[in-house]
N, C-alpha and C positions, 0 to 999 in steps of 0.2 A: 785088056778090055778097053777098046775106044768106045770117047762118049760122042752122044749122037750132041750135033751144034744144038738143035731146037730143046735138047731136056735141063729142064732146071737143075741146075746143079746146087747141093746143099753141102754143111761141110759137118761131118762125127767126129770122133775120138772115140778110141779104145784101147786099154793096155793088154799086149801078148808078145808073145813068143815061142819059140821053141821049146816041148818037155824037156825035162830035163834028159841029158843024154842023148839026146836026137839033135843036138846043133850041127852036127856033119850033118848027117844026113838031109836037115832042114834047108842050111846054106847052098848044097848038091840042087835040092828041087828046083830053091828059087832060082836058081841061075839055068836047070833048065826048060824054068815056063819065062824067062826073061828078066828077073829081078822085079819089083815091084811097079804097080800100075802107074802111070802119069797121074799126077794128081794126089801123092803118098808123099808125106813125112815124115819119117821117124826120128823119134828123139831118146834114143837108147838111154837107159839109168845110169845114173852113177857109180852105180856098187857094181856092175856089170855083171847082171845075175841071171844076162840073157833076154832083158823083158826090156818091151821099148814102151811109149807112148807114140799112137800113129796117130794121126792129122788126117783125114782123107776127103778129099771134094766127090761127090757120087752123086748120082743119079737117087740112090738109097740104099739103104740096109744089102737087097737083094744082090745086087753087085759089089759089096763088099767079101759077103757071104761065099759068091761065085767063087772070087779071087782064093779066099782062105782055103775052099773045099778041094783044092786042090795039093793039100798039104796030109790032110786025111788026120790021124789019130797021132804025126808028131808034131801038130801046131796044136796052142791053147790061148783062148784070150778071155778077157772079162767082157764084161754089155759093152754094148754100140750106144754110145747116144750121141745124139744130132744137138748141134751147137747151134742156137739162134742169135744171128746177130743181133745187136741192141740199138733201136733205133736214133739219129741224131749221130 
């Protein structure tokens, strides 16, 4: 999903991943809707228990959303929230 120049871009966090037992199958998708959007970080756990924390610049929620819905019932994540920066 490209972002249009003129939209503000804000930056969330949220921790997911693949159910369990769907990490083939998860890995298969993402590679063929393209691997993850411009603008995604992932910072996988340590215990490697298949769950990352992602980093995402977006436009909002709705296009995060977009992205995930395309994974259907073998992705899962916890809340979206939006990171404000601190001023100064």
């Amino acid at each position: 999903m490209r972002h249009k120049e003129s939209e503000h871009m804000k930056l969330f966090y949220f921790v997911g991943g693949p159910v369990e037992g769907q990490q083939d199958a998860f890995f298969r998708r993402l590679a063929e809707v393209g691997g993850s959007p411009p603008g995604w970080r992932l910072y996988p756990h340590v215990g490697q228990d298949g769950r990352a924390l992602h980093l995402v610049e977006a436009s909002g929620e709705e296009e995060i959303d977009a992205h995930l819905a395309q994974f259907g019932p073998i992705y899962e994540r916890g809340p979206i929230v939006e990171v404000v920066p601190r001023p100064g």
